[in-house]
N, C-alpha and C positions, 0 to 999 in steps of 0.2 A: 790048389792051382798048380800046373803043371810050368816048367820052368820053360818050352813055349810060349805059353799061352801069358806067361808075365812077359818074357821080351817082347813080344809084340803089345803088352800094354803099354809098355817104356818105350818101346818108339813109338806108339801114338801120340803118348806122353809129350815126348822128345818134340815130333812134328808138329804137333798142339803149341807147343810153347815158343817153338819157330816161327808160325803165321800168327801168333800174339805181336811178338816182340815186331815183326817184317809189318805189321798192321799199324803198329802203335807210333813208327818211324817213317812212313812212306815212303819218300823214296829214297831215303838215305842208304839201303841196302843197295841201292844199285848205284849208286854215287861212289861208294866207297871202295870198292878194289882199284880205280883209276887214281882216286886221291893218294891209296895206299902205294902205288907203285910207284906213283910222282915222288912221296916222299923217299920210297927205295932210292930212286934214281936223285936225290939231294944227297940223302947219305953218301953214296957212291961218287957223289961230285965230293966228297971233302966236309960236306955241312951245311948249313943256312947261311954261314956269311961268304966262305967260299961259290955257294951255285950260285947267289946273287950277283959276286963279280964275275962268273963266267957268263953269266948272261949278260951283264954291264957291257963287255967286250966282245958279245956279241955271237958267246959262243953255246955248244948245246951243253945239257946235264950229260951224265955217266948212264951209259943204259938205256934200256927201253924208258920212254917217257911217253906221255899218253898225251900231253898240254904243248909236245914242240910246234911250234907255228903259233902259238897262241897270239895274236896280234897287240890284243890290250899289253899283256904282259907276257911276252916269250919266252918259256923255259923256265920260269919262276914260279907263277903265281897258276892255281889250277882255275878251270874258267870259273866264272862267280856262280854260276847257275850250279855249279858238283858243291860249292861251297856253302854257298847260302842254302841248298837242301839237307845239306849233312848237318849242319848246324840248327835249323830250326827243327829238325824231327824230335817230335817229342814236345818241341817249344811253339810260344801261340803267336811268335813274332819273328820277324827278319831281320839279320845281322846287321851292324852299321859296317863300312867299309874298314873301319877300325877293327871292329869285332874276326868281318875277315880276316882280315892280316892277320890276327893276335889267333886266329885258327891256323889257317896254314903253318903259324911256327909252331904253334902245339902238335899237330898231327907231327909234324917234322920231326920233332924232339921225342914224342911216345914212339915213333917208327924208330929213328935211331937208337932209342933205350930198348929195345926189346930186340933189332940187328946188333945189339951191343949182348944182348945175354944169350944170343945165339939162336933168336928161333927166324924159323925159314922164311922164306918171300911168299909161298906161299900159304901160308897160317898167318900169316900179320895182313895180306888180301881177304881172309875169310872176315864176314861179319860177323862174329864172337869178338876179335880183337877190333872190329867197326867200333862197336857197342862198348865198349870197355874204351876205348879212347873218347867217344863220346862222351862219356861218363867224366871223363878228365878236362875235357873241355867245359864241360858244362857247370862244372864246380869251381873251376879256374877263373873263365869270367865273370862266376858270379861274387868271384872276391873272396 
């Protein structure tokens, strides 16, 4: 086999195993670059209990935010609809509002642990690092 003719087996490979994983999650791939950057923009406010009181007072997160204006919860909380899809992909049920909450700090807390070890805004946006914090989520809740 020519070294060719394997890379292009590995990216079929590669792309194969992308429309698995984007299949198996619905829409969670498309949820999560907004989730991702809401979290950026928490970090960048100081943290979860800090962007909490700046939004308490009325004020916006640090950065592009994708959730300002949110009515239910402005500036905090990303709409339920990006939450509750990121959360049930993969899963055969829908979050309680508990479940919520206790997701957005988790997303919060893997975004700022991995802007803590230095990787970019835009790699912690891709769904590789979606999927992997999913993963954290999902074994977190379940205790």
């Amino acid at each position: 086999m020519s070294y060719k003719e394997m890379s292009r087996r590995l990216a079929d490979l590669e792309l194969a195993q992308d429309s698995v994983r984007t299949a198996q999650h619905g829409t969670a791939p498309e949820v999560w670059p907004r989730l991702a950057q809401w979290a950026l923009a928490v970090h960048a406010s100081g943290g979860w209990e800090v962007a909490q009181g700046i939004v308490n007072r009325g004020g916006l997160l640090a950065g592009p935010c994708p959730y300002h204006g949110n009515a239910a919860h402005p500036h905090v909380f990303p709409h339920a609809w990006d939450v509750q899809f990121f959360y049930r992909a993969g899963t055969h049920h829908w979050p309680t509002p508990q479940q919520q909450a206790e997701t957005c700090w988790l997303i919060a807390a893997c975004v700022a642990d991995l802007v803590e070890q230095g990787a970019p805004g835009a790699q912690i946006r891709g769904w590789d690092v979606g999927y992997d914090v999913w993963n954290v989520i999902q074994r977190e809740l379940a205790g």
